[in-house]
Each structure stands twice: as C-alpha cells, then as structure tokens.
BAGU-874158 format. One record per residue: x, y, z of N, C-alpha, C, CB in turn; residue in one letter. Coordinates in pm, whole numbers, plus 50000, padded with zeros to 5 digits. Glycine has a CB too. Layout:
REM BAGU-874158
XYZXYZXYZXYZa ...
REM end
This chain:
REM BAGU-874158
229511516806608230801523806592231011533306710230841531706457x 232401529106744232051537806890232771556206848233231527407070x 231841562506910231911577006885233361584906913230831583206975x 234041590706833235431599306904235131613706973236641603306775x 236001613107121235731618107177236691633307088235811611007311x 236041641707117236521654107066237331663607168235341661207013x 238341666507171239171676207271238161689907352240531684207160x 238451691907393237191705507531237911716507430237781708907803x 239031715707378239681728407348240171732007236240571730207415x 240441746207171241161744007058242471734807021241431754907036x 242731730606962244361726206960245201738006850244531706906884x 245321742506867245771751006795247741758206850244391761506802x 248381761106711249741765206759249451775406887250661773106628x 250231773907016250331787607142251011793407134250511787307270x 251941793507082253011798507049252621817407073253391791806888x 251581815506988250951830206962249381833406993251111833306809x 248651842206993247221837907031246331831206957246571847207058x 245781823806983244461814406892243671826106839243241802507003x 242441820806756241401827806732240511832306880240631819206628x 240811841206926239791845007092238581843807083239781860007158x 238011835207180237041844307227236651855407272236761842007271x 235831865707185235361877807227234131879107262235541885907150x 233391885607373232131882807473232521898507564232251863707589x 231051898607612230921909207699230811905107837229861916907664x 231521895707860231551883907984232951871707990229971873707956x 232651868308128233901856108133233361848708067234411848508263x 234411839608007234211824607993233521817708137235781817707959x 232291811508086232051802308211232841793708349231591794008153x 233741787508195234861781608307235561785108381235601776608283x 236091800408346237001810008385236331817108508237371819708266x 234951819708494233661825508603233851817408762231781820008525x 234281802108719233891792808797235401788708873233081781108709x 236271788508796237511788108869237971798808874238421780508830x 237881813508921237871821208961237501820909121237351826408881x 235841813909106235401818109247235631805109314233791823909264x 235711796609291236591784409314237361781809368237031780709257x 238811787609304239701784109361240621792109458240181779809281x 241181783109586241641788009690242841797109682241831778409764x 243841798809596244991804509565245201807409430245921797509607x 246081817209403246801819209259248241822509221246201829209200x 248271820909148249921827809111250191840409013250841816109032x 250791849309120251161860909002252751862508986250511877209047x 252771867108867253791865308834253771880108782254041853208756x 254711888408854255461901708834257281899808746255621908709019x 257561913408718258601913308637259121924408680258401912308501x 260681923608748261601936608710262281937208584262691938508805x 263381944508555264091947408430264921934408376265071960008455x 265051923908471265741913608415264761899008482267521915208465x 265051896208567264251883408594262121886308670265541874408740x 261781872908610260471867208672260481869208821260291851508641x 259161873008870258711865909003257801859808989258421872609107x 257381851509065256181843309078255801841509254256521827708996x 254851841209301254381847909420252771838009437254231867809389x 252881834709536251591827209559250781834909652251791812909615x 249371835909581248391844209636247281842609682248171850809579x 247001848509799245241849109828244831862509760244721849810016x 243721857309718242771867109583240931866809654242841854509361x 240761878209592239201881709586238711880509425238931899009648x 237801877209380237561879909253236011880209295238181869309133x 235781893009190234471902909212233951905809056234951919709300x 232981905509001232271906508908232721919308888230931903608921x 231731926008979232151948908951232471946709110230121967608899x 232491958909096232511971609240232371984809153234341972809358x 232141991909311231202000109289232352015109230230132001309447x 233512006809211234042015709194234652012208992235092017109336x 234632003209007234411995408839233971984808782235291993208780x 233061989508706231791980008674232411963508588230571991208546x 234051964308569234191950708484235001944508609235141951308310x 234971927308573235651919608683237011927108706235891903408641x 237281922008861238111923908900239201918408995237751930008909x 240331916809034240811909409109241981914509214241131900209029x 241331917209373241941918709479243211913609515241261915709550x 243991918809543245341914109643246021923709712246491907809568x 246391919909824247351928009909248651921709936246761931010039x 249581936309975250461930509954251561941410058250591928109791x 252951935610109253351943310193254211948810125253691939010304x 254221964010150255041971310092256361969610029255121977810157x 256731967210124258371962010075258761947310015259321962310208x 257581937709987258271926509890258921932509793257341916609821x 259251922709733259951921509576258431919809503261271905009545x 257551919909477256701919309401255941931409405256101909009419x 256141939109529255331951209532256351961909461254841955409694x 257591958709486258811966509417258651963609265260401961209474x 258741950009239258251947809088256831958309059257781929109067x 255871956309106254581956809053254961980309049252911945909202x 255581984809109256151993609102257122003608938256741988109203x 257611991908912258381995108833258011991108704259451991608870x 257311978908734256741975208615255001968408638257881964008550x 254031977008615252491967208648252331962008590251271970008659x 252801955408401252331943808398252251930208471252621942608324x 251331921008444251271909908515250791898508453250631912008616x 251011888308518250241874908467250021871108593251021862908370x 248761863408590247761855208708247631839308661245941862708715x 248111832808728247541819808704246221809808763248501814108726x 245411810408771244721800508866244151790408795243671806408950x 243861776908865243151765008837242211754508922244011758908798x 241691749608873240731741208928240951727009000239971739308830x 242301726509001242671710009000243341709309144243891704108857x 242791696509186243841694309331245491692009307243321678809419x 246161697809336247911702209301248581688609358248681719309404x 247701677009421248691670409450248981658409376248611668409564x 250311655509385250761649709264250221632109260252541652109263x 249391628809196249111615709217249991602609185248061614709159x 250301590109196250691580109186251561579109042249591572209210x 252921576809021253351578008953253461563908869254151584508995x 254461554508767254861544408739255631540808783254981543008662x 256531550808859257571540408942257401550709056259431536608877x 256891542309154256491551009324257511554909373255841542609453x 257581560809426258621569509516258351571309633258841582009479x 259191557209753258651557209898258761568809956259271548109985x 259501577909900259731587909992258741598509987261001593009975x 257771599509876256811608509839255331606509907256751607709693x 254451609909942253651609809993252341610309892253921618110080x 252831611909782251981614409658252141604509567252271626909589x 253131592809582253151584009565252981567609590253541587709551x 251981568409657251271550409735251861536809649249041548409706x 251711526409692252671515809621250631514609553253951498209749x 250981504409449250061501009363248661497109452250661489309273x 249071488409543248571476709624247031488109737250411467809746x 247891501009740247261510009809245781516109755248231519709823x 246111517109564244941522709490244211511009438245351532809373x 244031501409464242971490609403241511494209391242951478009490x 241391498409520239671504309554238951513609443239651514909701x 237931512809418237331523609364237371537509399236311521109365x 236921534509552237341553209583238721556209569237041559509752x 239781544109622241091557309617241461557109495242571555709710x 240691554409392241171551709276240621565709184240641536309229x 239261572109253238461577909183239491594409241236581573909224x 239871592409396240361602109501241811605509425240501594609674x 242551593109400243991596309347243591603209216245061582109321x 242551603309126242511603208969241711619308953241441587108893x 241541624609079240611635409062240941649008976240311639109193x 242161647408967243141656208846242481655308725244731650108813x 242311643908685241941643108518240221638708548243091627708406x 239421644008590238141641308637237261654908591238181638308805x 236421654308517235961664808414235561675508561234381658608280x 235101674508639235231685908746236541692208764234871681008879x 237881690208723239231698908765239991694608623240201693208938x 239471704408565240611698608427240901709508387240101689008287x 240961725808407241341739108327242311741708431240111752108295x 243041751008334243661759508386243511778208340244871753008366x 243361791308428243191800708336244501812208369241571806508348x 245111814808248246071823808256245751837508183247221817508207x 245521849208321245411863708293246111865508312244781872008328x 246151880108187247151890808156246401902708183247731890708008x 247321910908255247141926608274247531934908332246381930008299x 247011945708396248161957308446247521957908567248351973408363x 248351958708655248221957008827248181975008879250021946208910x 246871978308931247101993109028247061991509153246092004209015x 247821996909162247692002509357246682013109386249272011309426x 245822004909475244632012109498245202026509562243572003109599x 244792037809535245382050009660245532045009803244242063409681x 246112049809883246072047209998245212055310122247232046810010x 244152051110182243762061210269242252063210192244912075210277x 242002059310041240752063010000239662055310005240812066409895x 238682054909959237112052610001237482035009944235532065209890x 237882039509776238262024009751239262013709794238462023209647x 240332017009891240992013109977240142002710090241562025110026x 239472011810133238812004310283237801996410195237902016510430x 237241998110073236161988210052236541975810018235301991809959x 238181978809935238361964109880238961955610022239641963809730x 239721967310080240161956410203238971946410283240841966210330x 237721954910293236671946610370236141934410286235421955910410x 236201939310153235941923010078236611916610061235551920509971x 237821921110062239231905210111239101900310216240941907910135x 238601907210287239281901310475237581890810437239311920910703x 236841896810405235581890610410235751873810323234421902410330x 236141877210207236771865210163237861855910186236931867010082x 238821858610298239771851310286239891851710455240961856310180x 238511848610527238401843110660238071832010658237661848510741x 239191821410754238171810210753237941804410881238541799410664x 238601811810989238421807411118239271794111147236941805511140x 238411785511203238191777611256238351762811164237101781711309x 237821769611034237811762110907238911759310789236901767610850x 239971766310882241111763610838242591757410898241211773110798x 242831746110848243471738310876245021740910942243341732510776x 245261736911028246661740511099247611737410974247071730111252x 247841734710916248621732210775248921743110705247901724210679x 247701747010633247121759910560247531775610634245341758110561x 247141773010778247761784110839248991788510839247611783610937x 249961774510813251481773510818251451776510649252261756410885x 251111773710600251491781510443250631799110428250621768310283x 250031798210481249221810910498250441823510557247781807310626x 250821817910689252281827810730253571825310606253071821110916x 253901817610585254681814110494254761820210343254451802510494x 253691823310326253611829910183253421848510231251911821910077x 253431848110369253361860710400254781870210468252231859910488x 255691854010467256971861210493256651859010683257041881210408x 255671851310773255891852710911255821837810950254811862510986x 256631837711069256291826711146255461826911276257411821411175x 254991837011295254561836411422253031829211416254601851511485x 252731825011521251281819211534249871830111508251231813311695x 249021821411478248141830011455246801824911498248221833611327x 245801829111488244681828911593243191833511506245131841211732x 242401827911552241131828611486241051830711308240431840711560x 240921841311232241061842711064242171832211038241581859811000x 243061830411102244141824811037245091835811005243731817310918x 245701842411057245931855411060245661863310987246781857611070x 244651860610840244301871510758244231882310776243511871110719x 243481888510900243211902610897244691906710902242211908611020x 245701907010971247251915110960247501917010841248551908011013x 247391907810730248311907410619246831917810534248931887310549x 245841919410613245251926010487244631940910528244001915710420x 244201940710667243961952010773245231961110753243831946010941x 246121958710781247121969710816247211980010725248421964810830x 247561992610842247782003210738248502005610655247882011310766x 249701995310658250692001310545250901991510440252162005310602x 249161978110509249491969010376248681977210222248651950310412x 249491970510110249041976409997247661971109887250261976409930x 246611975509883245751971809773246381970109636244731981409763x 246321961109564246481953409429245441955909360246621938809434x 244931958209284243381956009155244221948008989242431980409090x 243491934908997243801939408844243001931108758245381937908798x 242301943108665241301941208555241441927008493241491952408441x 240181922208450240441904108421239621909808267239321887108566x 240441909008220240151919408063240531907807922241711937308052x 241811896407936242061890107918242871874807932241961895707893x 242731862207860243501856407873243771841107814243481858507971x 243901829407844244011819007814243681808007898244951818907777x 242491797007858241981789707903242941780007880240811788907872x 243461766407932244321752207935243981742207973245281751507994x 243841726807921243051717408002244381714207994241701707807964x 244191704208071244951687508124245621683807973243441671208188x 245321684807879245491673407757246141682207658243961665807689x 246551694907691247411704707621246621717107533248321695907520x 244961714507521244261722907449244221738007481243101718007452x 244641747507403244401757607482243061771607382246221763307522x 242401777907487241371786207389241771797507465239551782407380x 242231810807385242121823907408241151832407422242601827907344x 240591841007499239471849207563239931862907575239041844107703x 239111869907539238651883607536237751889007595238391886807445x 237161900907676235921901707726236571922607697235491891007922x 235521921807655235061940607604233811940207628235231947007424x 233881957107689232261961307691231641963807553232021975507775x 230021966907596228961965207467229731970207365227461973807472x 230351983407384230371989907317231501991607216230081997007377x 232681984807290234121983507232233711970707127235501979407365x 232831959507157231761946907105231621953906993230201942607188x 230571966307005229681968206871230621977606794228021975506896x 231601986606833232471993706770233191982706678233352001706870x 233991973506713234891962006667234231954506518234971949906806x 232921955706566231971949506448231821959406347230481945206494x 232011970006380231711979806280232651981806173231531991606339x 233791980806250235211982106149235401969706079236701985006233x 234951960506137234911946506056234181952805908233771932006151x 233251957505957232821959205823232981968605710231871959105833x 234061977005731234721984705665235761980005615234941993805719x 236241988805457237481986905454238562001505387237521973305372x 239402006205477240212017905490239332028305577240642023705341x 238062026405628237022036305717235822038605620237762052705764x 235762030605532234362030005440234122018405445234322034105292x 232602016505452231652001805455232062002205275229352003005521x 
REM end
C-alpha cells in the first residue's frame, strides 16, 4: 500500500493566526532562509496606501547591542519608505528560499524567457534546473512582522551595524553585471559602479539611514498553500506564559 504523503505544514484557516509555534529560537527553516537568501521585501505603510521595497538585508542572531535576532537595512533618507517607516514603523518582511524565476508554463510564451518550448526540457537536468521551485531544497516562504527603528545617527550602534552590512552585502567581483544593474536600481541610481558593486555608497554614507528590525514573529508558507505560525520569546516571557497557563483569574 503505497504510503500518503503528508503536507510539511499546517493546513489550517490564514485568515487569522494558526496555533504558533512558541520557542526560544527561530524556526529552523526560517534560521536557514534568512541566511540564505539574497534579497527581501519590506513592506512599509503610510496613512492610506502599501509600499513594498526590495531589499538587501543582514540577518544576525544578537549583537552586541541586542541579544535576540535581528535584521539590518539601510536606507536613504528621503525614500518613501524611510518617510513611511517614519510615520508609521510597523512592518512586514518577506523572504524565501526559491529561485523567482518563473518556470515553463502550459502554454509557452515565445516572448518570455521563462518559458522554453517543450522540446527544450526533455533532459533530465533541464528538467531537474526548470523544476527547482518545487524541489524540497526551495519550497518556504517566511513572512515577518514588526516594528522597524532607526538606529541613532552618529552612535556606536550605527557604525557597527553599518560594518556588518557592508561586510555582508560585498561581493566584488562575484557579482554579476546584471545584479549590479538591479543593485543601482533598487537604489534609485544609474551610474556605474565598481568593485562592491556599489554597496559601500548606499550603506557607508553619512546621511544613509540604519533600519533594525526585531524577528520576534511570523509565518512560515510552502509551495502547496500550507502555512505554520511562529513565535520566539525569551526564557523568561517562555516560563512566565506557562505559568499563567496554569492559573485561572491569577490563582493556580
């Protein structure tokens, strides 16, 4: 009898939050596409419409300036997202594990590049290469929620997070003339750029802005619609939470 495969995830209504996971830690998966993946999306809010903003990110376990994960970005003063993140710091973060490009459809589209005629994927590899989307190595997606600070400007934690961005988001040589052109592009420049890929400008400068924001909660997503909610509290908020569980009106 052949065995049913069981979903990675809750299925449960999203509408609202699932039963969470609560832990004094990431979700594994969440640990891993974190440090993983090359870009993210945040999504800021003024008083009436969404932004959404594509990002280069640091993600850091602690620093020395707060001991729970955390997540780097800079940003130039005067976007619309730094104006958002201004008026309003909540936020949502998106990141995932999966190659974004769109594979082979049922009815190809010569004009797409993401679409090859049939005749093209026969092979095993381009078959395994086109399919790498639904390939148990890239199948989550993780969506954080939380409140975005602006690091002070000019202070100790300023220059530290900047040196672990620039440190993370160099790639020299190792980055593709392509990437560089979306790299200026998501930075608002066209001009050429040279060795980092112009990272250090967009993150060196003095009047660019430090981002932090706490990875406190959120929602895990595969490929197949499953989704599991996550929590992460310290020991102590952990063992407090348990305590009241076991009460009822403030008496055990």
């Amino acid at each position: 009898m052949t065995e049913v495969q069981q979903p990675p995830l809750n299925w449960e209504a999203s509408a609202a939050a699932t039963h969470p996971q609560v832990s004094t830690s990431l979700p594994p998966e969440v640990d891993t596409c974190l440090k993983n993946a090359r870009f993210l999306h945040l999504a800021t809010c003024d008083a009436l419409y969404p932004h959404v903003s594509l990002m280069n990110y640091t993600y850091l376990p602690s620093t020395p300036f707060d001991p729970n994960p955390v997540i780097i970005m800079t940003t130039n003063p005067s976007s619309k997202k730094t104006l958002n993140l201004i008026q309003n710091p909540r936020v949502s973060l998106l990141v995932h594990d999966w190659v974004s490009h769109r594979p082979p459809t049922r009815n190809p589209d010569p004009t797409r590049e993401g679409s090859p005629p049939p005749q093209a994927t026969r092979s095993s590899l381009a078959t395994l290469l086109l399919n790498i989307n639904t390939s148990a190595l890239s199948s989550i997606s993780a969506t954080i929620n939380g409140t975005a600070r602006m690091v002070e400007q000019g202070s100790e934690e300023e220059a530290w997070c900047k040196e672990r961005h620039l440190e993370n988001n160099t790639f020299g040589d190792q980055q593709a003339p392509g990437e560089q052109r979306l790299f200026r592009a998501m930075q608002g420049s066209d001009s050429p750029t040279e060795g980092d890929g112009g990272a250090s400008c967009f993150i060196e400068g003095e009047e660019v802005r430090v981002v932090l924001v706490g990875v406190k909660e959120g929602r895990i997503a595969d490929w197949k619609g499953g989704v599991k909610d996550w929590v992460v509290l310290s020991t102590d908020e952990l063992e407090g939470g348990r305590e009241r569980q076991g009460m009822v009106n403030g008496f055990v």
